[in-house]
C-alpha positions as CSV (number, residue, x, y, z in Angstrom):
1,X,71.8,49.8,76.1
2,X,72.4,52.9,73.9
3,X,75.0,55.1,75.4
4,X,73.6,58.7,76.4
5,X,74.4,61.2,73.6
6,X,77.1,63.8,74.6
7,X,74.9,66.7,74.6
8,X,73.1,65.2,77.7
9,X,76.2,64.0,79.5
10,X,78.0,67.4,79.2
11,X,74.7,68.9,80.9
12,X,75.8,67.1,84.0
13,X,79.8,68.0,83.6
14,X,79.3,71.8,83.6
15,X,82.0,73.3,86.0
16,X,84.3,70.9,85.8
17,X,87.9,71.4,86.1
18,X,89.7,69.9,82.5
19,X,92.3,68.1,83.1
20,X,89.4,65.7,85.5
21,X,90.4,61.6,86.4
22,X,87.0,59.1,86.1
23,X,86.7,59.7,89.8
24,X,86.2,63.7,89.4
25,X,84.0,63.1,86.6
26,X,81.7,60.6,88.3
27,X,81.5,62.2,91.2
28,X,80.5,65.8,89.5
29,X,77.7,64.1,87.6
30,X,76.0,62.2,90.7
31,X,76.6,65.5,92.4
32,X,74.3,67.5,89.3
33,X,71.5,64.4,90.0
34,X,72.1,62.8,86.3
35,X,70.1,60.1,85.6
36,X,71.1,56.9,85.7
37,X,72.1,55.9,82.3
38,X,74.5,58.4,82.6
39,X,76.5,57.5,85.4
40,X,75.9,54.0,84.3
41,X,78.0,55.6,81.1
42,X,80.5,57.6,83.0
43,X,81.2,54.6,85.0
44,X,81.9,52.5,81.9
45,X,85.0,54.9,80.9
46,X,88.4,53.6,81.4
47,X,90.4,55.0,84.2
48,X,92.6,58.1,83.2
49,X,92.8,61.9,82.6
50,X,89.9,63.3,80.3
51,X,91.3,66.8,79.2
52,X,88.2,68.0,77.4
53,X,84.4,67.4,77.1
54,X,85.1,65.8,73.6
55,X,87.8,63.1,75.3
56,X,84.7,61.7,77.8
57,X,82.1,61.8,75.0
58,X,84.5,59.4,72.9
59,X,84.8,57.3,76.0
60,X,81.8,56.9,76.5
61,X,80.7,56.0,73.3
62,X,83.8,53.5,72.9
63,X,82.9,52.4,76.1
64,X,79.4,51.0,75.6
């Protein structure tokens, strides 16, 4: 499965507090309704501190 691309993951990320763990960014995605591929995605990243958009995107995209 293609990852999401990182425009349509940010989408879902607005407001978030940078530094965020997995668990914030997870949880702020399922809590903007984002499709499933993309918390399939978000759930793929290791565990850790993300301290920008551009840090999940590579996740995400190493991740899958």
């Amino acid at each position: 499965m293609a990852a999401p691309n990182p425009i349509q993951i940010q989408k879902y990320l607005s407001g978030i507090d940078y530094p965020a763990s997995k668990d914030d960014i997870v949880s702020t995605a399922e809590g903007e309704n984002a499709p499933d591929d993309v918390l399939e995605a978000l759930r793929a990243i290791p565990e850790g501190k993300y301290d920008a958009p551009t840090a999940v995107s590579s996740a995400v995209t190493d991740a899958n």
